[in-house]
C-alpha positions in Angstrom: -19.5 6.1 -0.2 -19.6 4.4 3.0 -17.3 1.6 4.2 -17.8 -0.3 7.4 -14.8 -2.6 8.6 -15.5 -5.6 11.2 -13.7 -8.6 12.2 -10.3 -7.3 14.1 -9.3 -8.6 17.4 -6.5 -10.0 19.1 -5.2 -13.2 17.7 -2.0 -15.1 18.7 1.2 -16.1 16.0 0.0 -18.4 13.9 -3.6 -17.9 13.9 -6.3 -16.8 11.8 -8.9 -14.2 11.4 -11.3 -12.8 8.9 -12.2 -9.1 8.0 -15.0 -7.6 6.4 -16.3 -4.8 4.7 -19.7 -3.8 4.1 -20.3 -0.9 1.1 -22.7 1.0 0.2 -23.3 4.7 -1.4 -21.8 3.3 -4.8 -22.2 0.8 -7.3 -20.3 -1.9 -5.6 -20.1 -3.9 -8.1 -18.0 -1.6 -10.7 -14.8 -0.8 -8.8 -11.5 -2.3 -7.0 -12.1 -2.8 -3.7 -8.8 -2.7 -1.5 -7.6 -3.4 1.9 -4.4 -1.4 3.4 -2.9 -1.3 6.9 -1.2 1.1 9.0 1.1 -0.3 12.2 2.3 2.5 14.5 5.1 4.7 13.3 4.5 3.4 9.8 3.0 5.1 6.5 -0.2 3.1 5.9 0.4 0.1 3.0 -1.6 -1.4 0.6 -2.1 -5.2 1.6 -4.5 -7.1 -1.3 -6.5 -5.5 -4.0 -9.7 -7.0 -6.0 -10.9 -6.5 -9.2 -14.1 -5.7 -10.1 -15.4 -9.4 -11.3 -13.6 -11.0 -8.4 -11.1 -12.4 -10.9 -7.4 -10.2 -10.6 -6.4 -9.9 -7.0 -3.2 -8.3 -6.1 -1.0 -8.4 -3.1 1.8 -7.0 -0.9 4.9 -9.6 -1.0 4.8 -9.6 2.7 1.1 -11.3 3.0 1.5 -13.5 -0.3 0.3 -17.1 0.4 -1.1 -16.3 4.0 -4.2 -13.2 3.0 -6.8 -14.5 0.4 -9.3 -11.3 -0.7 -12.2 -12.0 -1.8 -15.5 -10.3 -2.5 -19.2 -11.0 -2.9 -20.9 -8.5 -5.8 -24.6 -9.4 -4.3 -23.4 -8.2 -0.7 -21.5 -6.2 -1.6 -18.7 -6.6 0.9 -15.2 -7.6 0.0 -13.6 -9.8 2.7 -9.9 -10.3 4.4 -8.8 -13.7 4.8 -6.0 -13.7 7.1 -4.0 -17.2 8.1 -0.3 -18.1 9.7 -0.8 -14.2 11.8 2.7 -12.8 12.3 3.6 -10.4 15.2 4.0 -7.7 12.1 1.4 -8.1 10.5 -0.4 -5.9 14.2 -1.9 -2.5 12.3 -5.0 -0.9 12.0 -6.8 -2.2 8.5 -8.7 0.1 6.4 -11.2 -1.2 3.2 -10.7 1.3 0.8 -11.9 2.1 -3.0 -12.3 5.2 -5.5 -15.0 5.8 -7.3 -12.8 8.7 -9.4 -13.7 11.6 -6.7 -10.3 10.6 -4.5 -9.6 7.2 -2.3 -12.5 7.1 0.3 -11.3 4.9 3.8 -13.4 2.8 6.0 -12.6 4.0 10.2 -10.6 0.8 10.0 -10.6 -2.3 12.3 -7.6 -3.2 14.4 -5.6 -6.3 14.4 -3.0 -7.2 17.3 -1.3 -10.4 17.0 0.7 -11.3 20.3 0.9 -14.1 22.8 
């Protein structure tokens, strides 16, 4: 399993930016693909998850209405829409999965959001 994370940067409050994640080593296409975060000092937390299809996404209370995940089966990369950027929402975001062998990590991407 490989998982390659792209997109962080330094954005301002209020702003937007998009992650990705390329896959590969696995069949993409059959698992929950996740995104979690970890901000300094903090135990890393799940953000948004994704169903298989695309269809059931799931996310943290503290990102509802503001992340969108989304994932492209043909890509197969599953993607991190993120909008209205808070100060706390600065971490270190890691795509994520398990194929049943344990939850394999991406080296993660960071995200600082500050004027």
């Amino acid at each position: 399993v490989q998982l390659a994370e792209s997109g962080g940067g330094l954005v301002q409050p209020g702003g937007s930016l998009r992650l990705s994640c390329a896959a590969s080593g696995f069949t993409f296409r059959s698992y929950i693909m996740s995104w979690f975060r970890q901000a300094p000092g903090k135990e890393r937390e799940l953000v948004a998850s994704i169903g298989s299809a695309g269809v059931s996404r799931n996310y943290a209370d503290s990102v509802k209405g503001r992340f969108t995940i989304s994932r492209d089966n043909a890509k197969n990369t599953v993607s991190l829409q993120m909008t209205s950027l808070k100060p706390e929402d600065t971490a270190v975001y890691y795509c994520s999965t398990n194929t049943g062998g344990g939850r394999q990590w991406g080296q993660g991407t960071q995200v600082t959001v500050s004027s």
